[in-house]
C-alpha positions, -999 to +999 in steps of 0.1 A: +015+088+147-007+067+165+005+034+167-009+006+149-031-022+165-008-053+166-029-072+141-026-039+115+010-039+127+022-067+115+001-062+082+018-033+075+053-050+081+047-078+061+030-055+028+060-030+036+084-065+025+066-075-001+070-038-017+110-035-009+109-069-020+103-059-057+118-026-051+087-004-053+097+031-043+083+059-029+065+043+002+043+062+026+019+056+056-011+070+052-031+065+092-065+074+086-080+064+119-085+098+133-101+113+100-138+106+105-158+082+085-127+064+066-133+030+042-095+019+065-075+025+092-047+025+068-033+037+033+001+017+021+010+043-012+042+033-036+052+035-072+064+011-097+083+018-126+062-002-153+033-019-156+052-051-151+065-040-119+036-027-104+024-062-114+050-078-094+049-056-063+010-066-061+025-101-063+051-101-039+028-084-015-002-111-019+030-140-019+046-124+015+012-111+035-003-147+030+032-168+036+034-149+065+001-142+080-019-168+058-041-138+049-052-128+013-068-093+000-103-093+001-104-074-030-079-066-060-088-041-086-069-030-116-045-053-125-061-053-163-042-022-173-016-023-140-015+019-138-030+016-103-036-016-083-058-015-054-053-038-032-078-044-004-070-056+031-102-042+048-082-021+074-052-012+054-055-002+017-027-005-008-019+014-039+001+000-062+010+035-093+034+038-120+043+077-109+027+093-135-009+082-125+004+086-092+011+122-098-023+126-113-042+114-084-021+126-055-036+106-029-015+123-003-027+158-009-063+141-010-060+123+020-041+157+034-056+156+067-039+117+075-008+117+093+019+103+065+051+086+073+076+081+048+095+045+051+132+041+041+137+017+014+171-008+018+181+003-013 
């Protein structure tokens, strides 16, 4: 993997908290930079188990990226029915699933040309 640009670094560090925070499982890495004409740099993928708890990860991420780096997403989208939260960071993307809509969409295989890395959750 290519490694991140310090600014996207630490971005990725601090969303990657946020997520084990609230215990959101399933996390992978999605780096997009080499695929040609890409909305990111980025893709942050996990899964709650609820719609409450994807509620809270998207929480917990917003609370910990903007105690931390005083930033906020420029965009959220779908918190109405909380299946899939978008969460949008401008160069990293983060998608928040409960695993079946997750299993529907399959971003991974989509995005199948983006070198993935899985990361260990603490728990």
């Amino acid at each position: 993997m290519a490694k991140p640009s310090n600014a996207a670094d630490h971005l990725i560090t601090q969303i990657i908290l946020g997520i084990e925070e609230m215990k959101g499982v399933d996390i992978q890495l999605l780096d997009l930079r080499e695929i040609e004409n890409t909305v990111c740099e980025y893709f942050i993928v996990c899964t709650g188990t609820s719609n409450t708890h994807v509620n809270a990860i998207v929480q917990s991420i917003q609370k910990v990226v903007s105690k931390a780096l005083k930033e906020k997403p420029y965009h959220v989208e779908g918190q109405e029915n909380a299946e899939w939260i978008l969460m949008d960071y401008i160069n990293v993307v983060v998608h928040v699933f409960q695993r079946q809509t997750r299993e529907f969409y399959n971003i991974e295989a989509l995005w199948g040309d983006a070198k993935t890395t899985p990361i260990a959750s603490n728990y």
